[in-house]
C-alpha positions as CSV (number, residue, x, y, z in Angstrom):
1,X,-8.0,-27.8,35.6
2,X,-5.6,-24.2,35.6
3,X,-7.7,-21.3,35.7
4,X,-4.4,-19.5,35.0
5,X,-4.7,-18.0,31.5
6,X,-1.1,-18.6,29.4
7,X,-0.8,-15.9,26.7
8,X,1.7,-16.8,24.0
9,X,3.4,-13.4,22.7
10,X,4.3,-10.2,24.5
11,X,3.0,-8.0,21.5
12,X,0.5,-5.3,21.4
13,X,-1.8,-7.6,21.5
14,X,-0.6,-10.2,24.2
15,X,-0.4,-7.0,26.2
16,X,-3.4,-6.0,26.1
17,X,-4.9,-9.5,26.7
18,X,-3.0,-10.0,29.9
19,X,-3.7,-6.5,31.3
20,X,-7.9,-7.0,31.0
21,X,-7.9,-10.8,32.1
22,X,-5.5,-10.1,35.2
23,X,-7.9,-6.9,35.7
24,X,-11.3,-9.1,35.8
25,X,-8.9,-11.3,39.0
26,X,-7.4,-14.1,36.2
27,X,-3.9,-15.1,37.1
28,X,-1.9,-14.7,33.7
29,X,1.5,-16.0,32.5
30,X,2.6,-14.1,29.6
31,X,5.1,-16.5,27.2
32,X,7.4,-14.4,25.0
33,X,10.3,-15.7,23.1
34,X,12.6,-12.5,23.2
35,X,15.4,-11.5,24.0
36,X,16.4,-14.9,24.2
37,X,15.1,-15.4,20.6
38,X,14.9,-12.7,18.3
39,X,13.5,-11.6,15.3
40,X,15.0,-9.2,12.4
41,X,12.4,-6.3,13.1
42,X,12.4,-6.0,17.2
43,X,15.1,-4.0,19.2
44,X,14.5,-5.0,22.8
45,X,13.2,-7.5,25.0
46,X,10.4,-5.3,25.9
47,X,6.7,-5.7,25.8
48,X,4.5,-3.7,23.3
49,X,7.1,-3.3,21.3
50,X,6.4,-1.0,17.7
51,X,8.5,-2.3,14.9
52,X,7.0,-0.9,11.7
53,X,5.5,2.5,13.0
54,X,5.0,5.0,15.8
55,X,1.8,5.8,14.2
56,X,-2.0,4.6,16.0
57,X,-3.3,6.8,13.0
58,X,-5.7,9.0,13.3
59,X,-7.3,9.6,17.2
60,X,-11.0,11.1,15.7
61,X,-13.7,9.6,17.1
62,X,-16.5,11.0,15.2
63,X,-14.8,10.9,11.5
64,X,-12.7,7.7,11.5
65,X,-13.5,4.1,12.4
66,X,-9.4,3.4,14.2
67,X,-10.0,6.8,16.0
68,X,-13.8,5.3,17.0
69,X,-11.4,2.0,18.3
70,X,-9.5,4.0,20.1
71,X,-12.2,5.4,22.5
72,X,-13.6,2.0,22.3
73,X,-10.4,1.3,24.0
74,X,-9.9,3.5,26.1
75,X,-13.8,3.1,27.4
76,X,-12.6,-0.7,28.4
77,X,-9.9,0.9,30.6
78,X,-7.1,-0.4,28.0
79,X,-3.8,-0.4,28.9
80,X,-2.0,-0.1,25.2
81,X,-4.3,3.8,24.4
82,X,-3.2,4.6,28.4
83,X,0.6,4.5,27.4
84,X,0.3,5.8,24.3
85,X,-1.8,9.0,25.6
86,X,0.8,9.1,28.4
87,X,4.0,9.1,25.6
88,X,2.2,10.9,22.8
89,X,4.2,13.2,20.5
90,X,2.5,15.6,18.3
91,X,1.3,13.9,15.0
92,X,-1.3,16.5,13.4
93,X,-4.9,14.7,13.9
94,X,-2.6,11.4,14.3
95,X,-2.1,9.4,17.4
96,X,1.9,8.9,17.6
97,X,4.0,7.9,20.4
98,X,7.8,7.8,21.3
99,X,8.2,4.0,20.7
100,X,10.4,2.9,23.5
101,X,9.3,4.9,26.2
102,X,6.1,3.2,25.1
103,X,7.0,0.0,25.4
104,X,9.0,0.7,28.5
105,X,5.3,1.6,29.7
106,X,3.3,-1.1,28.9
107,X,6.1,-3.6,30.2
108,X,6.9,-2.0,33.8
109,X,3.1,-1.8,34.1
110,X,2.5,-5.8,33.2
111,X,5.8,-7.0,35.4
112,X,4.4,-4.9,38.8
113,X,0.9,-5.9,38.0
114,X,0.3,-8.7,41.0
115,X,-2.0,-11.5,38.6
116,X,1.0,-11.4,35.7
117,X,4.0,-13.5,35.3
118,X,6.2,-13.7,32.7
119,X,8.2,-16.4,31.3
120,X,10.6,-15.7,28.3
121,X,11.0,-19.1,26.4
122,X,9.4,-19.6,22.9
123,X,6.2,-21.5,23.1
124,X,6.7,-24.5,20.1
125,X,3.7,-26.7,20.0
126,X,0.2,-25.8,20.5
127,X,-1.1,-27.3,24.1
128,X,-3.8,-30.4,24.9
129,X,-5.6,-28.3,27.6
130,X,-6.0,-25.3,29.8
131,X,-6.6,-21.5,28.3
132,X,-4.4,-20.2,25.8
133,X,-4.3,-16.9,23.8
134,X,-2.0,-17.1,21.2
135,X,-1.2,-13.6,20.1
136,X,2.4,-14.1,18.2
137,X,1.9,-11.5,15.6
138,X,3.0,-11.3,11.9
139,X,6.7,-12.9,13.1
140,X,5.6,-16.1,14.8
141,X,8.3,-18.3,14.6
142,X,9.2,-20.8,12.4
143,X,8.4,-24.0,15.1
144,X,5.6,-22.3,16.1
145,X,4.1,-21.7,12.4
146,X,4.6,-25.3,11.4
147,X,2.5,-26.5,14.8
148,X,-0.2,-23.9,13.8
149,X,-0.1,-25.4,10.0
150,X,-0.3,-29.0,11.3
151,X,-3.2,-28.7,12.7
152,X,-5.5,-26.1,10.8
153,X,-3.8,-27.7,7.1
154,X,-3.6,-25.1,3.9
155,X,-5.5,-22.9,5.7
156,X,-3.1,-20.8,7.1
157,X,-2.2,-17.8,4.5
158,X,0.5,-15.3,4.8
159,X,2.0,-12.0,3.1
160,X,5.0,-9.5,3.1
161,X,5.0,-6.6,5.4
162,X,7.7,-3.9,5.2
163,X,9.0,-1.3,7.7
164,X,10.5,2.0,7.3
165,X,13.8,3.0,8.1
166,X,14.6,6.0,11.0
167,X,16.7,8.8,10.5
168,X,18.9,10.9,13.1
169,X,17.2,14.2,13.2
170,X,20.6,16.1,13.7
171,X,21.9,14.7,10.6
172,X,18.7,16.1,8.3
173,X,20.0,19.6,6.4
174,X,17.5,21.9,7.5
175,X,18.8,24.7,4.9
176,X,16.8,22.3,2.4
177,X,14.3,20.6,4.6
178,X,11.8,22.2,6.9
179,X,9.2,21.8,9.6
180,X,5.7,22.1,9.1
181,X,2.3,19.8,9.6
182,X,0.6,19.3,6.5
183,X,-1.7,22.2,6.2
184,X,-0.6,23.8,9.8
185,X,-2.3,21.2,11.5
186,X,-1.5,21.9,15.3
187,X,-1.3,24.8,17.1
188,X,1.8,24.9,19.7
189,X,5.3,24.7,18.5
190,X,5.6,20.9,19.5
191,X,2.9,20.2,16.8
192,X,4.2,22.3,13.9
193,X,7.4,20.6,14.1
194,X,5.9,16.8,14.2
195,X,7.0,16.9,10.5
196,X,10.2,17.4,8.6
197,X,9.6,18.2,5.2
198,X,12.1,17.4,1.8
199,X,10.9,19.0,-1.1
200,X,11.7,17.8,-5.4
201,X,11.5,19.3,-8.1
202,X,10.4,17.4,-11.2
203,X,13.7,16.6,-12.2
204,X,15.0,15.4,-8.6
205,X,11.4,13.0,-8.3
206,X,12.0,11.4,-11.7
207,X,15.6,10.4,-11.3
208,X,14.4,9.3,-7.5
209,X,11.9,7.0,-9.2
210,X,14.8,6.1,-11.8
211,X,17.3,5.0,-8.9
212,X,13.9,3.2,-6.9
213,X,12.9,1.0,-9.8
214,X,16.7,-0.3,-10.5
215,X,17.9,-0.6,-6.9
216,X,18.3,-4.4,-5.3
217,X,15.9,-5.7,-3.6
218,X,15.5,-8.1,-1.1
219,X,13.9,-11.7,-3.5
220,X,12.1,-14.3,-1.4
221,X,12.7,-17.6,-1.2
222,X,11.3,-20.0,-3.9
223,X,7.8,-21.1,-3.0
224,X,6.8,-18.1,-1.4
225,X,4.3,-16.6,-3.4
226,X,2.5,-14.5,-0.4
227,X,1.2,-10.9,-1.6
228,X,1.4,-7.3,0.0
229,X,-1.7,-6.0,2.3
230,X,-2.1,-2.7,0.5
231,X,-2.2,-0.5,3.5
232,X,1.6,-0.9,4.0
233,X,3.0,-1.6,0.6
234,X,6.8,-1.4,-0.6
235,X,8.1,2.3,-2.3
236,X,9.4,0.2,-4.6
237,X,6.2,-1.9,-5.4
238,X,4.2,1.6,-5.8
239,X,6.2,2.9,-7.8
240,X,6.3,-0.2,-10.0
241,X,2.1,0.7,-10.9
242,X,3.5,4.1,-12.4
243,X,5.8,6.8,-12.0
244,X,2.9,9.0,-10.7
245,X,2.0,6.7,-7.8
246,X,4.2,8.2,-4.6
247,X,3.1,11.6,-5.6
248,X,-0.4,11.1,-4.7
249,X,0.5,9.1,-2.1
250,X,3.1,9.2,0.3
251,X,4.9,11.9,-1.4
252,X,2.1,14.3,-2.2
253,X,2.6,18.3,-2.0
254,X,-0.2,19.6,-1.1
255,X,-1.0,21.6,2.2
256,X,2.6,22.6,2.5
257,X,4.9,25.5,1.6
258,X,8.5,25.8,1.6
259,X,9.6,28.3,4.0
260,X,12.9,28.4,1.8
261,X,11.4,29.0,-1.5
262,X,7.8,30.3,-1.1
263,X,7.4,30.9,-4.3
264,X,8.3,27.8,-6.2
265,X,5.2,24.4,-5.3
266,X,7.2,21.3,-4.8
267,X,6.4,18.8,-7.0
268,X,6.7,16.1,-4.3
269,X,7.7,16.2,-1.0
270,X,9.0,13.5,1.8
271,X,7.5,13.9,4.8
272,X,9.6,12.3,8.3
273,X,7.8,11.8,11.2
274,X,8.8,12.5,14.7
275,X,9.4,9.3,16.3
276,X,10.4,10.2,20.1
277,X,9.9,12.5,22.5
278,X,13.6,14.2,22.4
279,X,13.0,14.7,18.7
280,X,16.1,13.4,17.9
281,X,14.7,10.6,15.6
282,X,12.3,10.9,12.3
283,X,10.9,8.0,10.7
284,X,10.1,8.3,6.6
285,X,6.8,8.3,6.5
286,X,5.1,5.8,4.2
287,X,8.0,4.9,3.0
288,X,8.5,0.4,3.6
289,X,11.1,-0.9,1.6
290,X,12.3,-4.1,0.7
291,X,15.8,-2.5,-1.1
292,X,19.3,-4.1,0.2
293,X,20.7,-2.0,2.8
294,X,23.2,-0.5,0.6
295,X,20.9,0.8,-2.0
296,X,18.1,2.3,0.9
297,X,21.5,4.5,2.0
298,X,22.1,5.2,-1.8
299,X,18.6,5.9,-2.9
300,X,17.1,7.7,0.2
301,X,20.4,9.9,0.1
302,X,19.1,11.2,-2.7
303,X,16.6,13.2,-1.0
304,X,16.9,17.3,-1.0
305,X,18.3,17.3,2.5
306,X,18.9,13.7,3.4
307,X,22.2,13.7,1.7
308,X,24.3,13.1,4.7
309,X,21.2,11.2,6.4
310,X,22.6,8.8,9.1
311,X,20.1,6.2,9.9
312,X,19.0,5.0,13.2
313,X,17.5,2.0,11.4
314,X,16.7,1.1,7.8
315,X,13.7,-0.8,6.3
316,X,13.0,-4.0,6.1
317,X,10.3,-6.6,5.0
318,X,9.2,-9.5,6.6
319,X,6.5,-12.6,6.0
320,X,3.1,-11.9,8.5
321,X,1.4,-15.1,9.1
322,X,-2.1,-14.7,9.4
323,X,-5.3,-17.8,9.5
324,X,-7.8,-18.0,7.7
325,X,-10.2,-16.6,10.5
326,X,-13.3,-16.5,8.8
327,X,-13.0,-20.6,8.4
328,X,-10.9,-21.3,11.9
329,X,-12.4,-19.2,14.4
330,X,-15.5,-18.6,16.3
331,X,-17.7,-15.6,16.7
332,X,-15.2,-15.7,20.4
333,X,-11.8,-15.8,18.8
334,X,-11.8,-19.7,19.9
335,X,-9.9,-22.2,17.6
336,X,-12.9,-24.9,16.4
337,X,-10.7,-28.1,16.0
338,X,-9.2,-26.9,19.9
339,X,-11.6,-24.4,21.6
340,X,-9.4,-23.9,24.8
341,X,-7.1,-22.4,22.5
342,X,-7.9,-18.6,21.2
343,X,-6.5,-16.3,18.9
344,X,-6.0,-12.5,18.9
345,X,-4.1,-9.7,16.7
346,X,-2.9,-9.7,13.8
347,X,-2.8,-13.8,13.4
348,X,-6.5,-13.6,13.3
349,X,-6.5,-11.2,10.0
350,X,-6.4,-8.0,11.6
351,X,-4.4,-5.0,10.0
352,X,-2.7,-2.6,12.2
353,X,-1.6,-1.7,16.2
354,X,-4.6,-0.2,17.4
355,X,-6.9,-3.6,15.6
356,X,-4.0,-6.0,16.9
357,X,-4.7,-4.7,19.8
358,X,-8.5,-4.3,20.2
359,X,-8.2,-8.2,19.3
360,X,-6.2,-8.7,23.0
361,X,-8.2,-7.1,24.6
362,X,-11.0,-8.5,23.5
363,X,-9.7,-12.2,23.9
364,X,-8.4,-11.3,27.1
365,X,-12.5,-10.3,28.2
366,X,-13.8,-13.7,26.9
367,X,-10.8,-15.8,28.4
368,X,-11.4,-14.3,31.5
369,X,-15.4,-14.6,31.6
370,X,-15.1,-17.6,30.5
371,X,-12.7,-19.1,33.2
372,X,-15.6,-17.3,35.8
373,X,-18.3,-18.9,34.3
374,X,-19.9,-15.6,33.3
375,X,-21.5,-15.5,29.8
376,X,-20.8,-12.1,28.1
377,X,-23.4,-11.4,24.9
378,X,-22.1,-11.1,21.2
379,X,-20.0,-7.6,21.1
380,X,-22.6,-5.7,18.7
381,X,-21.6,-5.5,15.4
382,X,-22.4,-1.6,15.3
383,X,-19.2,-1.3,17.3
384,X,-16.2,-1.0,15.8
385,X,-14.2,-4.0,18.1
386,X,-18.0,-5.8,16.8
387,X,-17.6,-5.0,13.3
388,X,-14.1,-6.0,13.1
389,X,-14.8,-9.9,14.7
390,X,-17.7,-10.1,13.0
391,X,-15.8,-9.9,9.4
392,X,-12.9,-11.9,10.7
393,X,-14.6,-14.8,12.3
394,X,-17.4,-15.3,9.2
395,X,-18.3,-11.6,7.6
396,X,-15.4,-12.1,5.1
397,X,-15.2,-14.5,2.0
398,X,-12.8,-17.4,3.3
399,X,-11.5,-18.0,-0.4
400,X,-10.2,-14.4,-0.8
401,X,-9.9,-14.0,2.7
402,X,-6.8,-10.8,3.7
403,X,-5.9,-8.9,6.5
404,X,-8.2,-5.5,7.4
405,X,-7.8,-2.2,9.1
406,X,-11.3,-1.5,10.8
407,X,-13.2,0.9,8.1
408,X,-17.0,2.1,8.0
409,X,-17.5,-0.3,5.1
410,X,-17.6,-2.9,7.6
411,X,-20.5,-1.5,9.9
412,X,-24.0,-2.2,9.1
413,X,-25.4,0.8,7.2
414,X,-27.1,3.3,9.3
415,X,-30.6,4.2,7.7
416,X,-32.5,7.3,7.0
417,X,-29.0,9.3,6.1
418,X,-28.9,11.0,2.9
419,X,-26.2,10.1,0.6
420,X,-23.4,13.5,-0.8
421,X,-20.8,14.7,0.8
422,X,-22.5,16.6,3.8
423,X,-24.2,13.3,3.9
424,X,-21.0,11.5,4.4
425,X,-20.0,13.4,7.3
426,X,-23.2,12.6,9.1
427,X,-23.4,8.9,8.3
428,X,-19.7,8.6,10.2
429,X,-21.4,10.8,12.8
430,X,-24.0,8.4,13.5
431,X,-21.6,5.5,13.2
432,X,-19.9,6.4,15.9
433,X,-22.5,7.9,18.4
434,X,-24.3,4.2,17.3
435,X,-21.1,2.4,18.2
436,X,-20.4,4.1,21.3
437,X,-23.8,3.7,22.5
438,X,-23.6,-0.4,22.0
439,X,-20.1,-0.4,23.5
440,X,-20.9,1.3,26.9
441,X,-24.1,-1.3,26.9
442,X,-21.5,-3.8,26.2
443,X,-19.2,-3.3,28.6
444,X,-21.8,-2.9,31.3
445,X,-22.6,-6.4,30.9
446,X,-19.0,-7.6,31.5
């Protein structure tokens, strides 16, 4: 039998995979189906490559379970938090990277690494035999989807995911916009312009909301009836559970002032996120779509200094496929009905980059021990990789099974804290000096 490890999709978390199994001496043959197939979302042919976001979120490792991942991560000498560190742009508290000099990275790293191959051809069937990670992300294609369907039945699930659209930074009308980090967050120049800032008044947000809620939108096919995961909803869909809704959420005021008008408070502001390292693109932040491409140009021009906005890209939505972990996998990311076959990112039920990607590298660890004979223990559920395949693989309810970001709510309570907010602060503390504890033990052992 092979001991060469195939790993079907060149995504963050196919990366990932492929980078720790050729690490632990595994040869590994990475199967991705661009650019000679394509999907709406992706750009390039490259590896790694970020379609919705430039965002890892936040990078604190004491206060919040994805910045606890990535030092998790970057503890397991991963390759996806080295080339984001290396191409960071300032973000606030926030862990954002100039995309393509990103995924540039991540693939000239794989291709010169001596154990990796790659083979660009889409991978149709699922295989009798040999070691497989199948890491094909929320646009797996359609051949691929029906083979995964066939064999695990109706328990395959989906749901819409949207991405937001990129604006030229030249073409933003800085007499009505303005730079500034929510509440001065950074402390060098390069940080206080992360963000570009458009201000409304009242008037200005409700007709904004008006022209949202009567634009077209993109309608699905009949028979799909997937749903939204929350964490990356449509404007349009927010906006639809009340007029109020993008003001206390993407398009809250607070922590900002408008260097044009000091004296008047917004009464909602749209925030644009740097999104490379010339700073000649911004992406809206928060703001997924599913609007036709003539009404995002229509609507978003609307906004106080977006009026001659010339977009880079605009927003999309597309269907995420995504199993029914908690009823097809085991506690190893292994299919039951074919255990030579494993799953990682966001196929498994995972929400987000950084998770996607702890799920590679994770699968890429167990492949590789495996294939060496080596048993590696359970990854401790006080961890926050643990936490995440423990409520994927049999934590979760299967019958209202969706995908998840990695939160404290899925840790195992710490005792002997007191509860308030001071209290708060110091259960998260000792979440993560628990989880970083367990990891280091963890990795030890592989």
């Amino acid at each position: 039998m092979t001991h060469t490890i195939h790993i079907v999709g060149g995504g963050l978390a196919g990366a990932e995979a492929a980078w720790q199994a050729a690490n632990a001496g595994i040869d590994v043959v990475i199967h991705e189906m661009r650019p000679e197939t394509g999907t709406f979302a992706h750009q390039t042919g490259n590896l790694a490559e970020m379609v919705c976001s430039n965002s890892f979120r936040s990078d604190d490792d004491e206060q919040n379970a994805v910045g606890l991942l990535h030092w998790e991560m970057r503890a397991a000498g991963g390759l996806i938090m080295q080339m984001a560190d290396t191409h960071r742009l300032p973000a606030g508290g926030a862990l954002a990277v100039d995309r393509e000099a990103f995924s540039q990275s991540v693939t000239e790293r794989l291709l010169a690494h001596p154990k990796i191959t790659l083979q660009t051809a889409e991978i149709t069937s699922l295989p009798a035999d040999g070691h497989w990670i199948f890491a094909t992300g929320p646009l797996t294609s359609d051949a691929l989807g029906q083979a995964i369907r066939a064999e695990t039945g109706t328990q395959a699930l989906a749901f819409f995911d949207a991405i937001a659209p990129i604006v030229h930074a030249d073409s933003v009308d800085l007499t009505r916009a303005w730079f500034q980090s929510r509440y001065d967050k950074g402390d060098t120049h390069e940080e206080r312009t992360a963000y570009l800032n458009c201000p409304m008044d009242r008037a200005q947000y409700e007709a904004f909301i008006d022209a949202l809620l009567a634009a077209d939108k993109t309608t699905f096919h009949e028979g799909e009836t997937a749903g939204y995961f929350d964490g990356c909803l449509p404007i349009e869909v927010m906006a639809e559970r009340g007029r109020e809704t993008l003001r206390h959420g993407p398009m809250k005021p607070v922590g900002l002032t408008n260097p044009h008008d000091p004296d008047t408070k917004a009464y909602a502001v749209v925030q644009l996120r740097r999104d490379n390292a010339l700073g000649t693109l911004y992406n809206i932040v928060g703001f997924q779509t599913k609007m036709k491409y003539g009404a995002q140009v229509y609507v978003f021009h609307m906004i106080p200094g977006l009026e001659n906005a010339r977009f880079a890209r605009l927003g999309g939505i597309h269907r995420n496929t995504f199993l029914n972990s908690p009823t097809l996998l085991d506690a190893e990311l292994r299919l039951k009905s074919r255990p030579h076959i494993r799953f990682a990112g966001q196929i498994t039920g995972v929400e987000g980059y950084v998770e996607s990607a702890a799920m590679g590298l994770l699968a890429g660890r167990l492949a590789a021990a495996e294939i060496q004979g080596r048993t590696l223990p359970a990854v401790p559920d006080t961890t926050a990789t643990g936490a995440l395949v423990a409520h994927i693989t049999g934590g979760a309810e299967a019958k209202t099974f969706q995908p998840m970001n990695v939160n404290f709510g899925l840790f195992p309570p710490v005792e002997g804290l007191k509860g308030g907010r001071r209290g708060r602060r110091d259960r998260y503390k000792a979440y993560t000096d628990r989880a970083k504890a367990a990891w280091t033990a963890w990795l030890d052992h592989g």
